[in-house]
N, C-alpha and C positions, 0 to 999 in steps of 0.2 A: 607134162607132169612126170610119165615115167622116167626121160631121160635126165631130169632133174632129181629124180629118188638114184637112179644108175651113177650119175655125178657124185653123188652123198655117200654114199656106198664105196664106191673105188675110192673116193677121197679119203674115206674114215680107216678101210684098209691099208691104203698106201703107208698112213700118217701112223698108225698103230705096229705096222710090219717093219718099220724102220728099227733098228738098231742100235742103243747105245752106245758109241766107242770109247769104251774104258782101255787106259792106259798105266802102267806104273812106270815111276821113273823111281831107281833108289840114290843114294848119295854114295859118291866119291871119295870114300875116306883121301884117298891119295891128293887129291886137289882142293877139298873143304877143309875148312878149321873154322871153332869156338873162339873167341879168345874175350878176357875181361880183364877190366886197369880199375884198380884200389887205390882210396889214399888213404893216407894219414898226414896229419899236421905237418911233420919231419920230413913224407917221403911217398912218392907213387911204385907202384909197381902192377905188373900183368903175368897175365897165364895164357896159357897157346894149349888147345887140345883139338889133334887132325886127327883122333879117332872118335868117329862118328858116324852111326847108323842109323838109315832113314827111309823112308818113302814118300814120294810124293804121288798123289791120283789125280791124273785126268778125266775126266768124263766131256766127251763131244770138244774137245781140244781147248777146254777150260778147267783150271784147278778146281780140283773138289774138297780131297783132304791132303794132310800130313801129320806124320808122326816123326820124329827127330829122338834118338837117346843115346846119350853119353855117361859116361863111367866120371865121377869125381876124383877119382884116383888119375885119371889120364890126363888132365891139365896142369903143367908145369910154366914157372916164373921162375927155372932159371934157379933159384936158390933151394936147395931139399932141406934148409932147416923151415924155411918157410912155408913149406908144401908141404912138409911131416904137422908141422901146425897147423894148418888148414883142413887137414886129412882128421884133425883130432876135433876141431871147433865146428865141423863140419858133419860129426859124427858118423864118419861114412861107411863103418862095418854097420850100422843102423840103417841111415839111409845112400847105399853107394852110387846111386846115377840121381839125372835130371834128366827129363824128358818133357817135349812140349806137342802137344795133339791140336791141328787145329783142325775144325772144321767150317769153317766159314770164309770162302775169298771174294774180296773184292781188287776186281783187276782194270786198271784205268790208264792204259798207256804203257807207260814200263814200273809204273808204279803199281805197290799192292798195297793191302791191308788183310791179314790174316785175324779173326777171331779164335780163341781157343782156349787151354790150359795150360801152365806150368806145375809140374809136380816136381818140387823140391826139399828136399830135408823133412820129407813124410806129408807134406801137406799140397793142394792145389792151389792155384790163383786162377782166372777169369786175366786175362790180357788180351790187349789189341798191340800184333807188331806189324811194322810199317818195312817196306823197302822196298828197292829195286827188282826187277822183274825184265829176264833179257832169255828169250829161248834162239839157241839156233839148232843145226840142222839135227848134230846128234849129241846136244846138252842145254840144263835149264839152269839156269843162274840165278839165286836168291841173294842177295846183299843188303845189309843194313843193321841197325844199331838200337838199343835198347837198354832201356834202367831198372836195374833191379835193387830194391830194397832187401836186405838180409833180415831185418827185423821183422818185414812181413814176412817171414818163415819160419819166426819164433828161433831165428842165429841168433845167441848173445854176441855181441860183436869184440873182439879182442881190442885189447889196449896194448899200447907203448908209449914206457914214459908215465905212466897212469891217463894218458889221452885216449880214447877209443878211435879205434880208425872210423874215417866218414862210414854212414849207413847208406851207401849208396856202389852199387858195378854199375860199368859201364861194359855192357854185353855188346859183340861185333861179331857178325856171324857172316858167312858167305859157303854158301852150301851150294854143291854143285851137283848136278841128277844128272843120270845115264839112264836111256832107257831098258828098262827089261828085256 
């Protein structure tokens, strides 16, 4: 009996004195980019923004959180009459970034599933985003794809032609972490 009480005891110690290993990994501006393709009836086009700042948290060599924000001023398509319009329907001295918080991972192979938040154009959304999941020795690799509706963020959506362009981006993200 005692050395069964002495077993409980060291065991309960052992298992209590152990250590969380918390990790931060932040983003690569230099090697990540945003990017989202638009259409319209007449015509597509995209935006490319590699300025972007992040964290991502380990705990016990599992994702825990991330926070991801960018500037809406820093993604370009290429055309500044387009991106001067965008900057204006976008209302970005109001609201000027987009940032997404998750805290929930699910990690299945080299696939994830991130739960979290988007705050954009003043307001949150509740999103589940999906993608690839590739760590090596000294970087983590996020990659994958995602739809965003503009009207769920209270965008009036611009027209040409009197046509409104589709209510739909096509978000592409591959974020790349360094460790702290």
């Amino acid at each position: 009996m005692n050395r069964l009480i002495l077993f409980c005891l060291l065991t309960s110690t052992f298992i209590f004195c152990q250590e969380v290993e918390k990790e931060n990994w932040r983003v690569s501006s230099k090697q990540s980019f945003i990017s989202y393709k638009g259409k319209h009836i007449l015509h597509e086009w995209s935006g490319l923004n590699k300025n972007i700042r992040g964290v991502l948290v380990l705990k016990n060599n599992q994702p825990t959180k991330i926070a991801i924000l960018t500037a809406i001023k820093d993604f370009n398509s290429g055309n500044s009459g387009r991106d001067s319009h965008a900057l204006e329907v976008l209302e970005v001295l109001l609201h000027p970034g987009v940032s997404f918080f998750g805290d929930y991972f699910t990690l299945k192979d080299n696939n994830f599933t991130i739960s979290g938040k988007i705050a954009f154009h003043g307001l949150e959304k509740n999103v589940q985003i999906q993608g690839t999941w590739e760590r090596k020795k000294e970087k983590i690799i996020l990659k994958g794809e995602f739809d965003v509706k503009p009207t769920d963020f209270q965008i009036k959506l611009p027209d040409f032609m009197l046509v409104k362009i589709e209510d739909n981006l096509k978000i592409k993200y591959e974020l790349i972490f360094i460790k702290e």
